[in-house]
N, CA, C and O atoms as a GROMACS GRO file, in nm:
protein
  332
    1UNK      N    1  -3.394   0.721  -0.194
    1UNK     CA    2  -3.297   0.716  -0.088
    1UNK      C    3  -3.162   0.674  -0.148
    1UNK      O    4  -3.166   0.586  -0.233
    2UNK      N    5  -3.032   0.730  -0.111
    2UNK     CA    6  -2.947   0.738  -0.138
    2UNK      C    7  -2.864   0.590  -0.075
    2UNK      O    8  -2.850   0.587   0.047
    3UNK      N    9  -2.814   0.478  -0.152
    3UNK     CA   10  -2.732   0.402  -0.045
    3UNK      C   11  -2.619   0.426  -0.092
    3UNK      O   12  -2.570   0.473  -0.196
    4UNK      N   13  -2.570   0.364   0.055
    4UNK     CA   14  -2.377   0.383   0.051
    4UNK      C   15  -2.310   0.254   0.012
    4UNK      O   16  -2.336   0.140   0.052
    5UNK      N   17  -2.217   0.295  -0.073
    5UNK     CA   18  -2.141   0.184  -0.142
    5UNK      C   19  -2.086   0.046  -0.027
    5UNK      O   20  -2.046  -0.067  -0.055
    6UNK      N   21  -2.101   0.101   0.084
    6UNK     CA   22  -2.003   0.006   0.153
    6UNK      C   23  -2.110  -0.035   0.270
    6UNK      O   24  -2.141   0.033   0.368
    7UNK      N   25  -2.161  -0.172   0.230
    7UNK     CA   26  -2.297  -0.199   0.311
    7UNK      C   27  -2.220  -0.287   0.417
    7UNK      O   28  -2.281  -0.381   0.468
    8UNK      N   29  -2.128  -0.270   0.442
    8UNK     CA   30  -2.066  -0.414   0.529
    8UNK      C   31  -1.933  -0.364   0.526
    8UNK      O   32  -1.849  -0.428   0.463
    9UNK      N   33  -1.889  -0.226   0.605
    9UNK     CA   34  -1.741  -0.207   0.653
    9UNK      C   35  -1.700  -0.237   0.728
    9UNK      O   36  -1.759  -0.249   0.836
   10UNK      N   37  -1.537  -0.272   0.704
   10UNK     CA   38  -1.495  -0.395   0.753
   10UNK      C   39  -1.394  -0.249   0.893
   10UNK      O   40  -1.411  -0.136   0.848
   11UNK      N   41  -1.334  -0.247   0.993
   11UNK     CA   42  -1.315  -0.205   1.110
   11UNK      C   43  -1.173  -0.254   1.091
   11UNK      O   44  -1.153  -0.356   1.158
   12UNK      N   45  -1.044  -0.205   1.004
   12UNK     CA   46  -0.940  -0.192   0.989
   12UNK      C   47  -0.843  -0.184   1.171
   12UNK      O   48  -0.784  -0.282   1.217
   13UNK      N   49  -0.851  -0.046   1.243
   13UNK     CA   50  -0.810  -0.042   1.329
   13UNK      C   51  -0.888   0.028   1.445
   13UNK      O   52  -1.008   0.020   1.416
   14UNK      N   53  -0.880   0.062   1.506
   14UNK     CA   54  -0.934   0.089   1.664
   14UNK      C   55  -0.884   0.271   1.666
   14UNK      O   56  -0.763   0.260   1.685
   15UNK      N   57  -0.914   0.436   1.656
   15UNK     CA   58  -0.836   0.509   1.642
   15UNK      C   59  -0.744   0.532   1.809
   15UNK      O   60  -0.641   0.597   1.796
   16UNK      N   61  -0.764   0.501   1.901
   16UNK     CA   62  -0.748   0.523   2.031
   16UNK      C   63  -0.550   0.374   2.063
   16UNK      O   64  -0.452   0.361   2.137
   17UNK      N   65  -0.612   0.313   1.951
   17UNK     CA   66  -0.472   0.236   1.969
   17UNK      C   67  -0.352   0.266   1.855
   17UNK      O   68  -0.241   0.213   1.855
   18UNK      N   69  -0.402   0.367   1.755
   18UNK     CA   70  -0.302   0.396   1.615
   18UNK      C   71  -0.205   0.485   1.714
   18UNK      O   72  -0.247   0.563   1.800
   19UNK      N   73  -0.039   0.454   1.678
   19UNK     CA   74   0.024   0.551   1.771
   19UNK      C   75   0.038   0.653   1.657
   19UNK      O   76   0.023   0.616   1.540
   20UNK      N   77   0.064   0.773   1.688
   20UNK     CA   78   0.102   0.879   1.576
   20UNK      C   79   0.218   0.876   1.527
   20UNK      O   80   0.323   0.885   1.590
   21UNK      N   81   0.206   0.863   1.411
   21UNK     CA   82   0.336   0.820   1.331
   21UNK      C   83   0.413   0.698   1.295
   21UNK      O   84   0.522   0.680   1.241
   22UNK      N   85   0.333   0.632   1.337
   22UNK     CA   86   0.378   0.499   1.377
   22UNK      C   87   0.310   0.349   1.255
   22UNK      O   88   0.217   0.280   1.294
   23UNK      N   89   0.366   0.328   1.135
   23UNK     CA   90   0.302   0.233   1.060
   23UNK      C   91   0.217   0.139   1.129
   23UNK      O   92   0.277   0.076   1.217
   24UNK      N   93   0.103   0.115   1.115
   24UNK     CA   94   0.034  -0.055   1.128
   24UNK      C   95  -0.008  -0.130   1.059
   24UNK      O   96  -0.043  -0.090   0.948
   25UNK      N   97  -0.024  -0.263   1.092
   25UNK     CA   98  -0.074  -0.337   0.948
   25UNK      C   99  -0.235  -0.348   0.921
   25UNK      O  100  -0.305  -0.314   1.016
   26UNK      N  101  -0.271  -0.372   0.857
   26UNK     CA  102  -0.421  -0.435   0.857
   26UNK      C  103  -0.414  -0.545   0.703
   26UNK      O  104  -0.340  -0.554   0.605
   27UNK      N  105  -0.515  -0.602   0.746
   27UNK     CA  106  -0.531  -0.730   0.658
   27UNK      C  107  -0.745  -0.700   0.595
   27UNK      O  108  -0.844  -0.696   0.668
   28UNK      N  109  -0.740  -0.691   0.488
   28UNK     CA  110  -0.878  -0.644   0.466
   28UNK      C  111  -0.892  -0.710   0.332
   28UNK      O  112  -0.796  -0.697   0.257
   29UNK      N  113  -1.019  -0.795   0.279
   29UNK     CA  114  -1.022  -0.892   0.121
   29UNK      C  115  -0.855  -0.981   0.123
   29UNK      O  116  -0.798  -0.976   0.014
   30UNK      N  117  -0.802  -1.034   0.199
   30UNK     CA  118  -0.696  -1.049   0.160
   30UNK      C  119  -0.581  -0.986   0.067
   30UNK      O  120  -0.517  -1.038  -0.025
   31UNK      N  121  -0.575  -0.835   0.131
   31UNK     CA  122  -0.492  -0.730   0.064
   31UNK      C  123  -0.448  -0.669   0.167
   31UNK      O  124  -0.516  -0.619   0.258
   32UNK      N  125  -0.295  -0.671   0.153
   32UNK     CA  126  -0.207  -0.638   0.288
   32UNK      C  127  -0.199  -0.450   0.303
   32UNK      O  128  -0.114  -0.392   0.235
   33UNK      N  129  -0.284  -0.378   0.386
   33UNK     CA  130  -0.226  -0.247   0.401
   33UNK      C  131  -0.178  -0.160   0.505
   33UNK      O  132  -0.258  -0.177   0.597
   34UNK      N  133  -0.100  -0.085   0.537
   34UNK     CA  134  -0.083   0.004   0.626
   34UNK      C  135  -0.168   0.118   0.642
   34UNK      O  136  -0.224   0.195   0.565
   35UNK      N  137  -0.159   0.099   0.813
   35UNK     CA  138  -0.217   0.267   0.806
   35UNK      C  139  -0.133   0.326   0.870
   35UNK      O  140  -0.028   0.269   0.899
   36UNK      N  141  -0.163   0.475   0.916
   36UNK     CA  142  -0.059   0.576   0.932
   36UNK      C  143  -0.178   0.702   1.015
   36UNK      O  144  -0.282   0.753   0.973
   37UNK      N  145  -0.101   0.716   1.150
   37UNK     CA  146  -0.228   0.812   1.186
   37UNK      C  147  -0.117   0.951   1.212
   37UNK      O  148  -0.006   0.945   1.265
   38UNK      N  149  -0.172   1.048   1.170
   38UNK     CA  150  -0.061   1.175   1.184
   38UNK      C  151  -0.164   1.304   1.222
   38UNK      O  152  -0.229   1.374   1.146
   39UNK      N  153  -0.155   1.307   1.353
   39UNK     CA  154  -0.198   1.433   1.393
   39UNK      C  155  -0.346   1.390   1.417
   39UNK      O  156  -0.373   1.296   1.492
   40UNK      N  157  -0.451   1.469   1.344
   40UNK     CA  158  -0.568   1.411   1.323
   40UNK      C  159  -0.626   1.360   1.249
   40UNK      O  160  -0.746   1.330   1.255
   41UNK      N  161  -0.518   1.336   1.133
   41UNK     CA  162  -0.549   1.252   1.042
   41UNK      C  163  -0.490   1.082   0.988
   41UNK      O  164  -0.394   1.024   1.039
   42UNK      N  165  -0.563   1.036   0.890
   42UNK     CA  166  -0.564   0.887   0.874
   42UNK      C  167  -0.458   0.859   0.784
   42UNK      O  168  -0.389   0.956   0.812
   43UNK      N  169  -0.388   0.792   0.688
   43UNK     CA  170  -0.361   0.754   0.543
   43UNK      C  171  -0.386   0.562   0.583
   43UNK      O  172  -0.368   0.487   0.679
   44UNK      N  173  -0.431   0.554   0.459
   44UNK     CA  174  -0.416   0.417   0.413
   44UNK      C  175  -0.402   0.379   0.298
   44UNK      O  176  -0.476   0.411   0.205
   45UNK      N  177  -0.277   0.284   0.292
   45UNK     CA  178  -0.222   0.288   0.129
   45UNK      C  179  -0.194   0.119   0.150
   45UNK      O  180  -0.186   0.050   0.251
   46UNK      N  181  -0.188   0.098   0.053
   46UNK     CA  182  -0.151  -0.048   0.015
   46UNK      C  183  -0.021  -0.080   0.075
   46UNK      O  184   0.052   0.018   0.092
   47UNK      N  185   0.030  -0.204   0.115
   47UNK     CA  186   0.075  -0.216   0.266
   47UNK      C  187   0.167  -0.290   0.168
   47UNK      O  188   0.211  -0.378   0.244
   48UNK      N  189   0.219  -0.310   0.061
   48UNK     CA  190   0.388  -0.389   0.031
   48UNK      C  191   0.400  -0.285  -0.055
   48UNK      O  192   0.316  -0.224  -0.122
   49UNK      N  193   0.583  -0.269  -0.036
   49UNK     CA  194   0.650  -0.168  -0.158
   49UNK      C  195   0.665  -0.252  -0.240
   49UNK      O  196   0.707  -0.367  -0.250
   50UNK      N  197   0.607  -0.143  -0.320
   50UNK     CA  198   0.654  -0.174  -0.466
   50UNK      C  199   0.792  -0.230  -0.562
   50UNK      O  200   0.783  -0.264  -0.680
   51UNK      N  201   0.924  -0.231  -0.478
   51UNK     CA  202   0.998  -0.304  -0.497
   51UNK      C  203   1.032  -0.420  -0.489
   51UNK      O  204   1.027  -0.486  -0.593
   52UNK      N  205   1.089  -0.498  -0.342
   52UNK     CA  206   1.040  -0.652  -0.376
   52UNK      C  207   0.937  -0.718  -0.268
   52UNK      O  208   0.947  -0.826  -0.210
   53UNK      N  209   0.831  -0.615  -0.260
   53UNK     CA  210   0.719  -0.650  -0.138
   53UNK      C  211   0.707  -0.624  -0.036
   53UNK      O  212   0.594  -0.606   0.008
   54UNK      N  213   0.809  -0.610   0.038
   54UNK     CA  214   0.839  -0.638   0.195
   54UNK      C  215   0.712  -0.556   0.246
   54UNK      O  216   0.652  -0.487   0.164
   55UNK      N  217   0.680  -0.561   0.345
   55UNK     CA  218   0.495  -0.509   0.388
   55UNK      C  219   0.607  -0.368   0.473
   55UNK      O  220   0.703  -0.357   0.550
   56UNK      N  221   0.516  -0.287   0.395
   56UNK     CA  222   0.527  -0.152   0.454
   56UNK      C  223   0.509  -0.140   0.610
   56UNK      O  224   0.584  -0.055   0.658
   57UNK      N  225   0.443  -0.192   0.684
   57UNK     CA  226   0.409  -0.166   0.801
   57UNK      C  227   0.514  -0.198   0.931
   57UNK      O  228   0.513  -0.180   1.053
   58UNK      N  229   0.603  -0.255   0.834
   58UNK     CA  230   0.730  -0.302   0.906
   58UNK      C  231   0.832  -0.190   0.878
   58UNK      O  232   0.946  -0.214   0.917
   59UNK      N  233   0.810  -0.073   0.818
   59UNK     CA  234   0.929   0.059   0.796
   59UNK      C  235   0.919   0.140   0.915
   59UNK      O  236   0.889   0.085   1.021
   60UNK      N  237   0.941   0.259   0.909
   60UNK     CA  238   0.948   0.434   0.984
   60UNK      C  239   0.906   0.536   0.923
   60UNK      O  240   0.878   0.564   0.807
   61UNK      N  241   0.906   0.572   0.991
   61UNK     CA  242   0.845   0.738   0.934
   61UNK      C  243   0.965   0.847   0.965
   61UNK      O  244   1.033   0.849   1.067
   62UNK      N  245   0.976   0.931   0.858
   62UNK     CA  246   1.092   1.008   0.871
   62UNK      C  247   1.067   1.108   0.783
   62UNK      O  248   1.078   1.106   0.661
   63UNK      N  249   1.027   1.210   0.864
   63UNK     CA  250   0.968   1.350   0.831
   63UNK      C  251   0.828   1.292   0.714
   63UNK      O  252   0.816   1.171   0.731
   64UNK      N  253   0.786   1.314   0.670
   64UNK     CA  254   0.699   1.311   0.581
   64UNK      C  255   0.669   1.173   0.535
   64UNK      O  256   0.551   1.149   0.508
   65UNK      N  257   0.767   1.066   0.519
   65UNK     CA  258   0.757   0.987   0.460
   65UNK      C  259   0.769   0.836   0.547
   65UNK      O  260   0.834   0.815   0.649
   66UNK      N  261   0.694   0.752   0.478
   66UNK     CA  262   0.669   0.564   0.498
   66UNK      C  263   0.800   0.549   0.410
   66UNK      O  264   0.819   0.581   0.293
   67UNK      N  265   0.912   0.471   0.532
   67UNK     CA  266   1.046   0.422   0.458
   67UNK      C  267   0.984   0.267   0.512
   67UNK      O  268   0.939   0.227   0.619
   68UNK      N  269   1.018   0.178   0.323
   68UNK     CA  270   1.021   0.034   0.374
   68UNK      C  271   1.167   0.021   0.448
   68UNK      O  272   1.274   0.077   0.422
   69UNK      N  273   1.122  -0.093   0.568
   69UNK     CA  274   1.222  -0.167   0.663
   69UNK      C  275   1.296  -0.194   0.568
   69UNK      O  276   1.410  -0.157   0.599
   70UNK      N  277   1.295  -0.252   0.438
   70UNK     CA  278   1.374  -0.367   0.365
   70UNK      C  279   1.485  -0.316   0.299
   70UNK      O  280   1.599  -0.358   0.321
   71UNK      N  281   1.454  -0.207   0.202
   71UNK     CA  282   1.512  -0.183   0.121
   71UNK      C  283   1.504  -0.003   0.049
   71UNK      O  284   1.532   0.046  -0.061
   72UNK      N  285   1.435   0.067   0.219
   72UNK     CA  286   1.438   0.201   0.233
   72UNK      C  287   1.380   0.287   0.126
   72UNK      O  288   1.400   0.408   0.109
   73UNK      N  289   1.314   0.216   0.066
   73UNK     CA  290   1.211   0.326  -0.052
   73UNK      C  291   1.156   0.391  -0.003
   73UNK      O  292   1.138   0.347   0.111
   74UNK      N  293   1.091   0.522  -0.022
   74UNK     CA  294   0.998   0.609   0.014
   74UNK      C  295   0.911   0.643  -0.042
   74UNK      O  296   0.917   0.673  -0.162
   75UNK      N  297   0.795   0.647   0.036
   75UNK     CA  298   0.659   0.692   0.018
   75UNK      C  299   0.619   0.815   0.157
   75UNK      O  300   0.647   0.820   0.276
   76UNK      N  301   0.544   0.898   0.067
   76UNK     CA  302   0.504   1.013   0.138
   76UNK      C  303   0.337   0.930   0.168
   76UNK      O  304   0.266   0.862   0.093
   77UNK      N  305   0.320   0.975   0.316
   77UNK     CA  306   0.238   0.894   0.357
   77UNK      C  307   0.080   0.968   0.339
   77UNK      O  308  -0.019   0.896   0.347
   78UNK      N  309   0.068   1.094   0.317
   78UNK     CA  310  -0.033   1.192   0.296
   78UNK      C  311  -0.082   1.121   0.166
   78UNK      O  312  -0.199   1.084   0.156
   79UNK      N  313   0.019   1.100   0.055
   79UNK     CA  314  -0.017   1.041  -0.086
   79UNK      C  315  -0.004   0.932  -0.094
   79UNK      O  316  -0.092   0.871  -0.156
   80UNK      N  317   0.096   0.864  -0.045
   80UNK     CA  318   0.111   0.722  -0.138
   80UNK      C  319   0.285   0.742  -0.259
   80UNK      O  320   0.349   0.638  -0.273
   81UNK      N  321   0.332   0.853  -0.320
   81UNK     CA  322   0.343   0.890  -0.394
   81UNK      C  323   0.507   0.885  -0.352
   81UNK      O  324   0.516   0.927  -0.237
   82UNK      N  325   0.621   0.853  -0.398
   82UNK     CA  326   0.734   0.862  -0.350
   82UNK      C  327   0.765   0.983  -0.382
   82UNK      O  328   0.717   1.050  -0.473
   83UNK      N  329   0.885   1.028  -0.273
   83UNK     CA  330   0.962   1.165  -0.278
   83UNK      C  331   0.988   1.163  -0.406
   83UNK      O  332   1.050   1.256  -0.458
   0.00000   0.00000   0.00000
């Protein structure tokens, strides 16, 4: 029998409360991430930019991309991956 790596998943967000397009936070092992619900699909990426932290879940979405609130970096939210 085959087991699954994840014997004890942890329930990030609720899909009926993610607004579309709309960053949220989640808190999971004590590692800050956003999620991102677009259309019918999910992303979840690690929730501070990479510049000086500020938690992603506090940006916008603007066309394609997770802009941090702070200091407007971009990340394409499908990847993770900046423009």
């Amino acid at each position: 029998m085959r087991q699954t790596p994840f014997r004890n998943p942890t329930i990030m967000a609720n899909w009926s409360e993610l607004n579309d397009r709309e960053p949220a936070y989640a808190l999971v092992a004590r590692v800050d991430l956003v999620v991102i619900r677009y259309d019918d699909e999910v992303s979840v990426m690690y929730g501070r930019c990479h510049h000086p932290g500020a938690l992603l879940a506090h940006g916008f979405i603007d066309g394609p991309n997770l802009i941090c609130g702070v200091h407007y970096w971009d990340y394409r939210y499908e990847s993770g991956v900046s423009e």
